[in-house]
C-alpha positions as CSV (number, residue, x, y, z in Angstrom):
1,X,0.0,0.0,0.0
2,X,1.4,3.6,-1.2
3,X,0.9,6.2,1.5
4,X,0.7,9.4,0.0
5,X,1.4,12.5,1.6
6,X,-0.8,15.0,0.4
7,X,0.3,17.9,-2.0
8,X,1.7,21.1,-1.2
9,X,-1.3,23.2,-0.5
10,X,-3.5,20.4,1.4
11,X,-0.3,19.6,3.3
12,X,-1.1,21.4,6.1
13,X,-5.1,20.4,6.8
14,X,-4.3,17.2,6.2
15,X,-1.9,16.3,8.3
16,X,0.1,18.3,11.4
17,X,3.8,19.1,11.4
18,X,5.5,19.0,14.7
19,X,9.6,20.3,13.7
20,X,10.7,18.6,16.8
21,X,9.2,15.5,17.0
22,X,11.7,12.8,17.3
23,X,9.4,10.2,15.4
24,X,7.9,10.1,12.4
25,X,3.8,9.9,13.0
26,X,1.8,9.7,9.6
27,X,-0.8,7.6,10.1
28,X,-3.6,7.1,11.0
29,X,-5.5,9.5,12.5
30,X,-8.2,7.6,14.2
31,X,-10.7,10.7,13.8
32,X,-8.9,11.7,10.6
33,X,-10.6,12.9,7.2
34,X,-9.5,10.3,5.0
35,X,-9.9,6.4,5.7
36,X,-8.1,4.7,8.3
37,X,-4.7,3.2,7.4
38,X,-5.5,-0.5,7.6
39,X,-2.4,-2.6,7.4
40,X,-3.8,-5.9,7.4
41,X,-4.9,-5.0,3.7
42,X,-1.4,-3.8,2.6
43,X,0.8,-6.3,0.8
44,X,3.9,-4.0,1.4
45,X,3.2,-3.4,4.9
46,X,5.8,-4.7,7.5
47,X,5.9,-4.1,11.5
48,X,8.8,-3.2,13.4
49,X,9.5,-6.1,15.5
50,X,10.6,-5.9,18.9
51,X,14.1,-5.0,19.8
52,X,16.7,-4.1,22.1
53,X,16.2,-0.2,20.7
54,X,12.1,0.4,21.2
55,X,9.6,-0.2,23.8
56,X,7.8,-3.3,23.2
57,X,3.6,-4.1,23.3
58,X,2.4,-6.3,25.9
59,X,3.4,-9.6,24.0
60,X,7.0,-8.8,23.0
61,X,6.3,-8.7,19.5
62,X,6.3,-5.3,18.1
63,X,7.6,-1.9,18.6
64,X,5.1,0.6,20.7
65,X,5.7,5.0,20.6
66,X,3.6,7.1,22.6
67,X,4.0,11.2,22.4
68,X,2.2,13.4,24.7
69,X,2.0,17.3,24.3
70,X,2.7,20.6,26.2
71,X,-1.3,21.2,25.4
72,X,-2.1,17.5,27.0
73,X,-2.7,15.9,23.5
74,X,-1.1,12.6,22.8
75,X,-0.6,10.0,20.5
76,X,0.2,6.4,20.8
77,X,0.3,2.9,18.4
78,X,3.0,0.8,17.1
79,X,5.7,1.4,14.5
80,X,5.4,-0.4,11.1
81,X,7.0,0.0,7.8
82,X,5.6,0.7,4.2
83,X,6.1,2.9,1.2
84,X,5.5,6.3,1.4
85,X,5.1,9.0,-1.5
86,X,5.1,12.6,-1.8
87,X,3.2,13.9,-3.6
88,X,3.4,14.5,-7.6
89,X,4.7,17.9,-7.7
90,X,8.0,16.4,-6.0
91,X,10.4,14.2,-8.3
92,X,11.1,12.1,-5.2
93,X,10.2,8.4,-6.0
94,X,8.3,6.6,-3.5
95,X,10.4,5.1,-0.4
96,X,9.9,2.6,2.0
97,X,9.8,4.4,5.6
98,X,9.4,3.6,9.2
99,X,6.3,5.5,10.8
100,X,3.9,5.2,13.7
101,X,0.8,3.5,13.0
102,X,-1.6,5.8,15.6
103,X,-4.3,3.7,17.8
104,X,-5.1,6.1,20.1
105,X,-5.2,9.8,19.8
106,X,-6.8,12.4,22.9
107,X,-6.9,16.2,22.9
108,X,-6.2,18.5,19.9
109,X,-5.0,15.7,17.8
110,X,-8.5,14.3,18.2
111,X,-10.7,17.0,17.8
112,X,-9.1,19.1,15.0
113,X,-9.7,15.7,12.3
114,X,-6.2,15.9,11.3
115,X,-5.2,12.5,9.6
116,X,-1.7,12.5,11.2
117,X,1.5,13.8,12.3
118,X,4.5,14.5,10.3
119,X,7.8,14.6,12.2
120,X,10.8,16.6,11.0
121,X,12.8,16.6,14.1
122,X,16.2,15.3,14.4
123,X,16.0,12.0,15.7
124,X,17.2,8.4,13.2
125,X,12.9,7.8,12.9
126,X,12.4,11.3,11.8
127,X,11.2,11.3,7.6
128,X,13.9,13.3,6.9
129,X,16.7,11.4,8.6
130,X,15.6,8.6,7.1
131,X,15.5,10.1,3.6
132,X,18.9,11.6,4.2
133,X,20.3,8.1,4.9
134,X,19.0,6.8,1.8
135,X,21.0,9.0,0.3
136,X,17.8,10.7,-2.0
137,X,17.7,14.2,-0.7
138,X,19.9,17.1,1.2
139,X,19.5,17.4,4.5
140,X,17.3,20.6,4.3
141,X,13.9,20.9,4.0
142,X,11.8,24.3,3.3
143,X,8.2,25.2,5.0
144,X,6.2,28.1,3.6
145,X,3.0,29.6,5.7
146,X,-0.1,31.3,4.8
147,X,-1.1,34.3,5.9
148,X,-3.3,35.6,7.9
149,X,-6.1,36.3,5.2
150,X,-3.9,34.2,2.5
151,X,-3.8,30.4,3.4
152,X,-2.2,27.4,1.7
153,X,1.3,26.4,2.2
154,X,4.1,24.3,0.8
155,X,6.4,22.2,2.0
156,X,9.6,20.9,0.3
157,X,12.1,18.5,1.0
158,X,15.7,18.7,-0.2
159,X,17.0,22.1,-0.9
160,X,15.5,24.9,-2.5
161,X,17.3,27.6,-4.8
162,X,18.6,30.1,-1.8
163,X,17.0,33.7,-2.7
164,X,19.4,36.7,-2.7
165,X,17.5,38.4,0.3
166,X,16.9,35.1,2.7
167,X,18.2,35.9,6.5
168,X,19.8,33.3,7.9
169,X,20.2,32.4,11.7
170,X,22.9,29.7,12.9
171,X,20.8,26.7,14.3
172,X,23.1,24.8,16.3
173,X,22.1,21.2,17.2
174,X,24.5,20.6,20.4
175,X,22.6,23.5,21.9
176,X,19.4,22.0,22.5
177,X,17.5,19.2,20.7
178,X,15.0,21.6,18.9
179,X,15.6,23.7,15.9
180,X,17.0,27.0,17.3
181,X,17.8,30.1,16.5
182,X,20.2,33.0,17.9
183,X,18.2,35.8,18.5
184,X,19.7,38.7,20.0
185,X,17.8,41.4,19.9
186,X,13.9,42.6,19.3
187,X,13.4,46.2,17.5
188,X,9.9,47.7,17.9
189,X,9.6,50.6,15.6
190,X,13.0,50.4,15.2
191,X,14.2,51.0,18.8
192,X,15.7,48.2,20.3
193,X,14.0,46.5,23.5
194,X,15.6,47.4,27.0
195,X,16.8,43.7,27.9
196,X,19.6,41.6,28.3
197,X,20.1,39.9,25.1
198,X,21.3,36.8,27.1
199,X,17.5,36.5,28.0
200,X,17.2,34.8,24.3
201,X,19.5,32.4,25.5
202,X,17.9,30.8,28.6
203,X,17.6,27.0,29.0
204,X,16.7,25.9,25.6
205,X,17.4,29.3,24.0
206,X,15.4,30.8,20.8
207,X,13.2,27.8,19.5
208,X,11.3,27.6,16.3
209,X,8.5,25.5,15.9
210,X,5.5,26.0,13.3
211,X,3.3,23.1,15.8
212,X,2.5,26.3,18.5
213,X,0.2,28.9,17.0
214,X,1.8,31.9,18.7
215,X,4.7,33.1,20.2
216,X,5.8,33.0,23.5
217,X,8.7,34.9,25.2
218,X,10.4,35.6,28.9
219,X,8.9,37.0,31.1
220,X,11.1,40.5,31.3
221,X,11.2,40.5,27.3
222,X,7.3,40.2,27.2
223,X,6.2,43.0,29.3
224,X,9.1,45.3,27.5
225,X,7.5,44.1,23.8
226,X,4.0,45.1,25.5
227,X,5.2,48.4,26.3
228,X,6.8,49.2,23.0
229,X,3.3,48.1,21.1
230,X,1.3,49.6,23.3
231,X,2.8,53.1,23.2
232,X,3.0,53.3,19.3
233,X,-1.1,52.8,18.9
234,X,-2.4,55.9,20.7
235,X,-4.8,55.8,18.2
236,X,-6.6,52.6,19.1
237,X,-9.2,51.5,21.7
238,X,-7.9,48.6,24.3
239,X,-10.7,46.2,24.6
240,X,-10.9,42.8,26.2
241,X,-10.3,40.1,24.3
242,X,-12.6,37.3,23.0
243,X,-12.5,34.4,25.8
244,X,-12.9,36.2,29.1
245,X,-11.0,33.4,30.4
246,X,-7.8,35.2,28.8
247,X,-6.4,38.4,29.7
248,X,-5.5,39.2,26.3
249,X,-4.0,42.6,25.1
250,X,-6.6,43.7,22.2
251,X,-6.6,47.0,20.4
252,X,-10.4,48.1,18.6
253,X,-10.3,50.9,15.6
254,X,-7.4,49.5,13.3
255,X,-8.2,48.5,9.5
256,X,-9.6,45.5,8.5
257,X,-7.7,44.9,5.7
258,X,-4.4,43.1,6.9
259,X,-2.2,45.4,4.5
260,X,-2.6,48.6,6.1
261,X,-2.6,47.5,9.5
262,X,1.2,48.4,9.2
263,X,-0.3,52.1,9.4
264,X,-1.3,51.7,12.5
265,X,0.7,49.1,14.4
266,X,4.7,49.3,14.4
267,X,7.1,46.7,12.8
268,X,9.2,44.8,14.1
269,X,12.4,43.5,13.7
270,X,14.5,40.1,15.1
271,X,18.4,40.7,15.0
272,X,19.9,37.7,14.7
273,X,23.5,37.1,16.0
274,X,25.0,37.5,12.6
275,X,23.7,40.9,12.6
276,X,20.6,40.1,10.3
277,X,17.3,41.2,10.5
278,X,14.4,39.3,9.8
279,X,11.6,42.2,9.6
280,X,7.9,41.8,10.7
281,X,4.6,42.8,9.9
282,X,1.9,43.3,12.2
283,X,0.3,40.3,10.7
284,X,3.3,38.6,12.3
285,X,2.6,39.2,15.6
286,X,-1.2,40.0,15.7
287,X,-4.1,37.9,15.2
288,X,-7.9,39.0,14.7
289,X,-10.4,39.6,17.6
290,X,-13.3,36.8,16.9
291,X,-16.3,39.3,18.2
292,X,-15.0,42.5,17.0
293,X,-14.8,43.8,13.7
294,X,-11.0,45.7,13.2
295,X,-9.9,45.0,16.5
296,X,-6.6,43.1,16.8
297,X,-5.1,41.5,19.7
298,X,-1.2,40.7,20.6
299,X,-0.4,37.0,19.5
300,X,2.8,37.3,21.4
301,X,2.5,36.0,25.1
302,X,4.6,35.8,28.6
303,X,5.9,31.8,28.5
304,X,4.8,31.6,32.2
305,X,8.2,30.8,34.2
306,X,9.6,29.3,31.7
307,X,13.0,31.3,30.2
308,X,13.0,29.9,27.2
309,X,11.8,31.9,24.1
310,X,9.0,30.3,22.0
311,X,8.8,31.6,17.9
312,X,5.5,29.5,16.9
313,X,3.6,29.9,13.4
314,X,2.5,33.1,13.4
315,X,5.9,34.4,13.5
316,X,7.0,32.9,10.0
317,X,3.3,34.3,8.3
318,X,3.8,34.7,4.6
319,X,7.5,33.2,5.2
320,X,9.2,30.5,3.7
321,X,11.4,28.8,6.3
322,X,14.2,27.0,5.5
323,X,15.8,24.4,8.1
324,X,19.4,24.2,6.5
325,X,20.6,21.1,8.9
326,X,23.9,20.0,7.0
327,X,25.1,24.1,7.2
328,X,23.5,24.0,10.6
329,X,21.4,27.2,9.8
330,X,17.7,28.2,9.3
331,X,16.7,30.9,6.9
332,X,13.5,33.5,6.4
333,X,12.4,34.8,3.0
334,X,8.9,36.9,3.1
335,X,6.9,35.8,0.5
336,X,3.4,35.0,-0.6
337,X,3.0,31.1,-0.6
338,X,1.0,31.4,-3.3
339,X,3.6,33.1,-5.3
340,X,6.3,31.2,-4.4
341,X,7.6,29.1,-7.1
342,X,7.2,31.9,-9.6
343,X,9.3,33.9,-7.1
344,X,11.9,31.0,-6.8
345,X,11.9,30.4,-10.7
346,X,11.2,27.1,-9.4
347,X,11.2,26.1,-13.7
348,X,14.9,26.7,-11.8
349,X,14.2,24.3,-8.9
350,X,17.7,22.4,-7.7
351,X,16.9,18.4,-7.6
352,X,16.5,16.7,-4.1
353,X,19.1,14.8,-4.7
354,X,22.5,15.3,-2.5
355,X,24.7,15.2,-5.1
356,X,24.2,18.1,-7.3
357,X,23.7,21.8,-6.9
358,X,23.0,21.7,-10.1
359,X,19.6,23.3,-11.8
360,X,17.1,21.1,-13.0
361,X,14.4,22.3,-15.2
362,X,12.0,19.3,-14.1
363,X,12.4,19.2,-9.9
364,X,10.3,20.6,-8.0
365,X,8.6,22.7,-10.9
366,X,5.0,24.0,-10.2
367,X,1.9,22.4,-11.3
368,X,0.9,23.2,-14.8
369,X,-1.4,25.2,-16.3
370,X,-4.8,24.3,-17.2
371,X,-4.2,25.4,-20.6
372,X,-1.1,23.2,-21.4
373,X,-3.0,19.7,-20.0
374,X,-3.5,17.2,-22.4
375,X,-6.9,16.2,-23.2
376,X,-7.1,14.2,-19.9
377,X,-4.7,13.5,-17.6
378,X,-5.6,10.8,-15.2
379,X,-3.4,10.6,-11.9
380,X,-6.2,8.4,-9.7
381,X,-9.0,6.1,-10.4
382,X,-11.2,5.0,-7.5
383,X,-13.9,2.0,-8.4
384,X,-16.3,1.2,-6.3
385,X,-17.2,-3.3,-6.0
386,X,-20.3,-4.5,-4.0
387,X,-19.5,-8.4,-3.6
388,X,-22.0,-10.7,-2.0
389,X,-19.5,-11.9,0.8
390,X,-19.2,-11.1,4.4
391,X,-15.9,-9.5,4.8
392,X,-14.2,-12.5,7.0
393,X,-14.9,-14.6,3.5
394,X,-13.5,-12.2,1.3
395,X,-10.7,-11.1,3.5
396,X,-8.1,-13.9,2.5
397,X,-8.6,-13.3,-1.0
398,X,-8.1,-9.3,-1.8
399,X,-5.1,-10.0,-3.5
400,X,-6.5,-12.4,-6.0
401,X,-9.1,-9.6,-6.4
402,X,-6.6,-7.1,-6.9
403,X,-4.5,-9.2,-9.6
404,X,-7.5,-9.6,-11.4
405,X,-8.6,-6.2,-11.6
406,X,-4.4,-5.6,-13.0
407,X,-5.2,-8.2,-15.3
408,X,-7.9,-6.5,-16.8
409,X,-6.4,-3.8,-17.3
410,X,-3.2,-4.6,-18.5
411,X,-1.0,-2.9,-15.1
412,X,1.0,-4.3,-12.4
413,X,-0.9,-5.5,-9.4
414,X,1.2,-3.2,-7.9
415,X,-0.8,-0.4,-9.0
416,X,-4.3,-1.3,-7.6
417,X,-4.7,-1.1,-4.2
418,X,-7.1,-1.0,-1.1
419,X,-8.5,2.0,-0.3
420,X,-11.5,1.7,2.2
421,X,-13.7,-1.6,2.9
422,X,-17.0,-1.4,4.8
423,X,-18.7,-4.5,5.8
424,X,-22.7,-4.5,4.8
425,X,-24.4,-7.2,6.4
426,X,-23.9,-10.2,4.1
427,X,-22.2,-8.1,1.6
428,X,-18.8,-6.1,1.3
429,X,-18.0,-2.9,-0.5
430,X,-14.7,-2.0,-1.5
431,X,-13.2,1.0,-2.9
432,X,-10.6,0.5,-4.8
433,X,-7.4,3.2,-6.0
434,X,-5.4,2.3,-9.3
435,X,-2.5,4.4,-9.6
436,X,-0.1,4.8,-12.2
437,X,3.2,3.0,-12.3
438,X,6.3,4.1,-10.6
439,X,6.8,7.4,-10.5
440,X,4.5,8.4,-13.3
441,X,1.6,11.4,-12.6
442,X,-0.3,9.5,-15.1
443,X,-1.5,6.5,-16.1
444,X,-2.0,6.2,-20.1
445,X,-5.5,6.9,-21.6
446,X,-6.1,3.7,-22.3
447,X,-6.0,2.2,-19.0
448,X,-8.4,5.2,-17.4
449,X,-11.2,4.5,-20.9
450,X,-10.8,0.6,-19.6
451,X,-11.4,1.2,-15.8
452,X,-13.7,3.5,-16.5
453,X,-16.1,0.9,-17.6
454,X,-14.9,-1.9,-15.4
455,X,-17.8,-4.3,-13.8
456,X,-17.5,-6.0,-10.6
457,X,-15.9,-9.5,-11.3
């Protein structure tokens, strides 16, 4: 069974991102959008048997993860091992990977119907370590973020073309096991704030990390941002904010458009320890009141007691991020996600493999145009088969079923695969994928005209 993770622009509802998770966590979710992952009905499926190196279930057999969150979310199941792609607007072929296979989800992860978590921390069952190991891309991987009225997003592994105006930050792995930054200074209107820059640097320093909404900074550092903010919007009302249950700083009167909000809110600026800025807008450190109409509240909070310095998503709005792990850097480029691979001249895109940094005309180039398709161009097939047999019956023989379906149509077995089955009664509906071979984005006219009028066998 081929898991695919889901295209640039749906990468981000579909499935969560957590930059310092150890593990890579990709399916299921158990209250996810899509159809379970089912691993019984996968011929390439394998699971991780129980070693010296994991925690084992209750019978010794196979490997067990749980993660837990700061927000009292967790997630918990056993590791397994299949082949997982990514998506057709990456030339990366399809690889076999290990990832957790979720059975129990609670908090967040439940309720917001995501259908996994992607981990891109360092750690040897992170995606990317294990893709770097392979030896099939760079050790780098690029995240761009919507704003806050533009949404979408991208996400790119492998390196990226490096734009002339990208601000980099050293990231330093020895200093803490989270992607950090050095962060010495904030700027508020362009006046720097009235702290010890060593207050960046507390227990785990700077950290970066697109799976916390806002940002979240020392307690000193806080109340001197506050300040700053608050004594460059003399023309705005302070209101409460939209959860009485919060004490949240929120301003009434601004625009609502999010472009001209810089005419009433200050910038601001992060000085990095190079001496580079990376400049913000007030949609970088603002987000809208609920109940309000062109009110605005701070999306920068005091981290409790806790020194370190928290940079979550809204931070890196409109911002392609790039986690540079074999130069042991991170770099910031403002840019509309949307526009991005224009912006890039990603018809320039480098390849994802390690060996060049050569351009390639083909990598990572954008999707096409409507007006230079072929007359159809067919990337999935789903058929749908009612079969008069209770599941349990039908069960052992799925594979027969699926190598007859290939005969038919003249593919690899290979190619047709499981996608949901629910039991009905006496009878059993199946929903079948065909994909196209390889590393094709399309299977051949042909097949799709056959498929297309395929009966139940």
């Amino acid at each position: 069974m081929n898991m695919d993770i889901p295209d640039n622009n749906a990468l981000m509802d579909e499935v969560k991102i957590d930059l310092n998770m150890l593990r890579t966590l990709v399916l299921d979710g158990v209250d996810g959008e899509d159809p379970r992952f089912q691993p019984d009905l996968s011929s390439s499926y394998s699971p991780v048997k129980c070693n010296v190196d994991c925690t084992c279930d209750s019978d010794k057999k196979q490997c067990t993860y749980e993660r837990q969150y700061a927000e009292m979310s967790s997630s918990s199941g056993v590791l397994g091992e299949d082949i997982v792609s990514f998506g057709r607007e990456s030339e990366l072929k399809a690889q076999r990977a290990v990832f957790g296979c979720e059975n129990s989800e609670t908090g967040d992860l439940f309720s917001q119907h995501a259908d996994g978590i992607m981990g891109l921390g360092r750690g040897q069952l992170s995606i990317m370590d294990q893709l770097v190991e392979k030896g099939v891309i760079n050790d780098s991987f690029s995240l761009c973020y919507g704003g806050m009225d533009i949404g979408g997003g991208a996400m790119v592994l492998g390196g990226v073309p490096t734009p002339s105006d990208m601000v980099f930050s050293r990231s330093d792995p020895l200093r803490s096991p989270y992607y950090n930054i050095e962060l010495k200074e904030i700027h508020v209107a362009g006046k720097a704030l009235r702290v010890d820059s060593r207050i960046f640097d507390s227990k785990h320093g700077t950290v970066l990390d697109s799976g916390t909404t806002y940002a979240y900074l020392p307690e000193q550092a806080f109340m001197a941002f506050k300040d700053a903010v608050t004594s460059k919007v003399h023309s705005l009302k302070k209101i409460r904010g939209p959860d009485p249950s919060y004490k949240d700083i929120c301003f009434a009167g601004a625009r609502r458009n999010v472009s001209k909000l810089h005419e009433v809110f200050p910038d601001v600026d992060m000085v990095f320890g190079n001496g580079q800025k990376l400049s913000l807008t007030p949609e970088n450190y603002l987000f809208r009141h609920s109940k309000v109409d062109g009110a605005y509240c701070l999306g920068v909070f005091q981290n409790g007691k806790d020194p370190t310095t928290l940079l979550g998503g809204i931070i890196v709005r409109n911002t392609l991020v790039t986690y540079d792990r074999h130069n042991e850097k991170i770099g910031f480029w403002k840019t509309n996600c949307s526009e991005m691979w224009e912006r890039l001249h990603i018809g320039d895109a480098p390849s994802p493999a390690p060996s060049s940094d050569t351009i390639s005309k083909t990598d990572l180039s954008p999707a096409p145009s409507p007006s230079s398709l072929p007359e159809f161009d067919v990337g999935l097939i789903t058929v749908d088969m009612s079969i008069n047999v209770t599941y349990p019956n039908l069960k052992p023989h799925l594979h027969e079923l699926a190598e007859l379906i290939a005969k038919e149509l003249e593919i690899d077995s290979r190619q047709v695969r499981v996608m949901n089955i629910t039991s009905q009664g006496n009878s059993t509906l199946i929903k079948w994928g065909i994909f196209p071979a390889g590393s094709d984005n399309a299977m051949s006219n042909a097949t799709a005209m056959v498929a297309y009028i395929l009966e139940p066998l």
